[in-house]
C-alpha positions as MATLAB code, in Angstrom:
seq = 'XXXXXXXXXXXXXXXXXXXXXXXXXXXXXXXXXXXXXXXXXXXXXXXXXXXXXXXXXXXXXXXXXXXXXXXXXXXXXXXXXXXXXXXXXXXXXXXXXXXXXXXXXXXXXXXXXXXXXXXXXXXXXXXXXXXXXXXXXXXXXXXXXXXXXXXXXXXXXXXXXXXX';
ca = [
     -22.051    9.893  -20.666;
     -20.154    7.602  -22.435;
     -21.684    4.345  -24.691;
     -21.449    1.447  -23.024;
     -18.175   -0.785  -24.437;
     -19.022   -4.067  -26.832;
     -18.901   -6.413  -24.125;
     -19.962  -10.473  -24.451;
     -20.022  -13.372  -21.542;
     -19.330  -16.520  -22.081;
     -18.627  -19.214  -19.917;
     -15.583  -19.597  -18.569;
     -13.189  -21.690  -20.175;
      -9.976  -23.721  -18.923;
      -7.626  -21.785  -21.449;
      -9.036  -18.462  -19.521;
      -7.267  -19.248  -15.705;
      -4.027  -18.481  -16.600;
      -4.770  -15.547  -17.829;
      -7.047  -14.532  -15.273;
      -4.180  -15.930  -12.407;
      -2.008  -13.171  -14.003;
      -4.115  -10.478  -13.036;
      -3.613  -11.051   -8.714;
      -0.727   -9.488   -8.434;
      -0.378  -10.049   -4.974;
      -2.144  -11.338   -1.703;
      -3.773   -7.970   -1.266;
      -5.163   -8.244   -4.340;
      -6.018  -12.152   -3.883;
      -7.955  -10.894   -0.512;
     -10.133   -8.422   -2.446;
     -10.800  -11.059   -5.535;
     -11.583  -13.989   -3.170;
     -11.413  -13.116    0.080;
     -10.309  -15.317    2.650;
     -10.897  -18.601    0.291;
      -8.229  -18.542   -1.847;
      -4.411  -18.722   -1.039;
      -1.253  -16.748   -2.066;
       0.134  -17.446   -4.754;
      -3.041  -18.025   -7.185;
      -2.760  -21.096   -8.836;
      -5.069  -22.339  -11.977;
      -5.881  -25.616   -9.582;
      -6.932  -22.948   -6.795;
      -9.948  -21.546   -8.804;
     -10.606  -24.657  -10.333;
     -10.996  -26.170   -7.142;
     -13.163  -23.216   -5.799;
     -15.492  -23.144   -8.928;
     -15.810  -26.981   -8.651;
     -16.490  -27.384   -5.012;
     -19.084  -24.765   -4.675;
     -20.904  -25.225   -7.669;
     -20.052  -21.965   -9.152;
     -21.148  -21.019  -12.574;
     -17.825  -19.201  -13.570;
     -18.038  -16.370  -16.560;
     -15.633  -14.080  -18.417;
     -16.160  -10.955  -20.133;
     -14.741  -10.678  -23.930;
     -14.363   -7.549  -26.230;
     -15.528   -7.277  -29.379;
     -12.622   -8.423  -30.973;
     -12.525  -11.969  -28.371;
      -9.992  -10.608  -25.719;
     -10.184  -11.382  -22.006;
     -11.441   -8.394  -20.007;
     -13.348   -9.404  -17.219;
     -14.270  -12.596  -14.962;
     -17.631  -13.450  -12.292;
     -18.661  -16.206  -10.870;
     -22.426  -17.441   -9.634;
     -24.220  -19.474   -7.186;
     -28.386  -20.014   -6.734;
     -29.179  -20.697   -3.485;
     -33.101  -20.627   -3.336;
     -34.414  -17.016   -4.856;
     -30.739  -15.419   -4.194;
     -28.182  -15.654   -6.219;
     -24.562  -14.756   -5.338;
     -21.912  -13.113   -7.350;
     -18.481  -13.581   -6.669;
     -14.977  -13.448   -7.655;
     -15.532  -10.384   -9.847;
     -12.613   -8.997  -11.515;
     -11.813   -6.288  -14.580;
      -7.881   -7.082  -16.485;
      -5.630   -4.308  -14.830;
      -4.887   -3.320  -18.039;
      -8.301   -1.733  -18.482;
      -9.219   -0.645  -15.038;
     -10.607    3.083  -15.087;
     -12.723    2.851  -17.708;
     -16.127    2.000  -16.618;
     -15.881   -1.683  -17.308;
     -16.007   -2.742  -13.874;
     -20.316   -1.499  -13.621;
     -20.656   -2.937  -17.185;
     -19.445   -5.858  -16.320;
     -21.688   -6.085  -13.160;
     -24.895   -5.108  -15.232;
     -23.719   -8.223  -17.345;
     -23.770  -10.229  -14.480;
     -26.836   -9.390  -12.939;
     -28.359   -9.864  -16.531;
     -27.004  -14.006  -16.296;
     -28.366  -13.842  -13.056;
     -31.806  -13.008  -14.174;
     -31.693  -15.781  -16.545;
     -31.200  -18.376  -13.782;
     -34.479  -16.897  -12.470;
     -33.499  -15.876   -8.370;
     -35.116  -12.637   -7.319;
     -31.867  -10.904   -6.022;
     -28.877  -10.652   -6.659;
     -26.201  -10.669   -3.482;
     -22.106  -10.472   -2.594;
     -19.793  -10.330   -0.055;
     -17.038   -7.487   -0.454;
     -14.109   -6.586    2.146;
     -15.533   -3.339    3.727;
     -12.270   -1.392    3.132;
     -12.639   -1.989   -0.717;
     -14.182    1.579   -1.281;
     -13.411    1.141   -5.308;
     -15.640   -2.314   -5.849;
     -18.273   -1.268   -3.420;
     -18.609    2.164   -5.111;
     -19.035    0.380   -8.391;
     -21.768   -1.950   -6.869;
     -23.424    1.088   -5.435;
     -23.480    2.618   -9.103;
     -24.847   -0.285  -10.489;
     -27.931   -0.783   -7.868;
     -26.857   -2.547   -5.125;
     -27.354   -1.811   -1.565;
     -25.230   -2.581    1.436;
     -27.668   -5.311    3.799;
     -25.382   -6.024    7.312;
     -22.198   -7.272    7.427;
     -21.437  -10.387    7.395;
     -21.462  -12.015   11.041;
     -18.895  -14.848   10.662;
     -16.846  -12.791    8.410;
     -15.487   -9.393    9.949;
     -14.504   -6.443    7.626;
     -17.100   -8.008    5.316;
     -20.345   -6.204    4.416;
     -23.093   -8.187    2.429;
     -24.770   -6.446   -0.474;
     -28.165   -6.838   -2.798;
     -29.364   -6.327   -5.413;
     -33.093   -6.693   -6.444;
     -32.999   -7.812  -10.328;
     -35.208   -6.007  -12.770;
     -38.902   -7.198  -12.470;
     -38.649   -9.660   -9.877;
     -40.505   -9.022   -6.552;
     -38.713   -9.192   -3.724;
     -38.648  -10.770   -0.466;
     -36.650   -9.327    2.802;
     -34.838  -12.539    4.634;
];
């Protein structure tokens, strides 16, 4: 098995959107980085809006030498908290960085002390769910008000853990 890549998070930072914008290359790739919530074409206002209005605590993913690889966001709600908007630079899909970058998140998860860790992902995105599969998730229902959607947890590492 390969070593795990040198990979940091840090908070996101305003000189990161465009960057991150140029990775949607189109609306099918807007619909699996957002969903429905987001609009095409991905503007640095849209996901400044989005991170502002739901209280999102928005992080990237740098390389050991400082470049931009990856991008999540979070959200506490009680004991759960949810992880969205998760994205790996095109540039450096296919190299395991996708499940690294989820163990990251899950890790900054921990530290805002919720017991799980939970996401919505478009059912017919067999690449992401695969990845959150791999790194210890587990599909829950899908998601009532939003069709083709399936929810997924995560329990985080020595938390108990509370079906509801």
């Amino acid at each position: 098995m390969q070593s795990p890549p040198e990979l940091t998070v840090r908070p996101r930072q305003d000189h990161d959107l465009e960057r991150m914008v140029s990775w949607i290359a189109d609306a099918d790739a807007l619909l699996l980085f957002s969903g429905a919530r987001l609009s095409w074409p991905l503007t640095v206002a849209q996901l400044r809006a989005v991170t502002e209005a739901n209280a999102l605590a928005a992080y990237v993913v740098v390389d050991a030498e400082g470049h931009l690889v990856g991008h999540f966001d979070l959200r506490v709600e009680g004991a759960v908290t949810w992880l969205g908007r998760v994205i790996v630079d095109p540039a450096r899909r296919g190299r395991g960085l996708a499940r690294h970058l989820v163990d990251l998140a899950a890790a900054e998860a921990g530290r805002l002390t919720p017991e799980r860790l939970r996401l919505h992902v478009i059912s017919t995105n067999l690449v992401a769910i695969r990845v959150y599969v791999r790194a210890g998730f587990v599909a829950q229902s899908s998601d009532a008000g939003r069709p083709g959607v399936v929810v997924m947890e995560r329990v985080l590492a020595g938390r108990p853990a509370e079906r509801g």
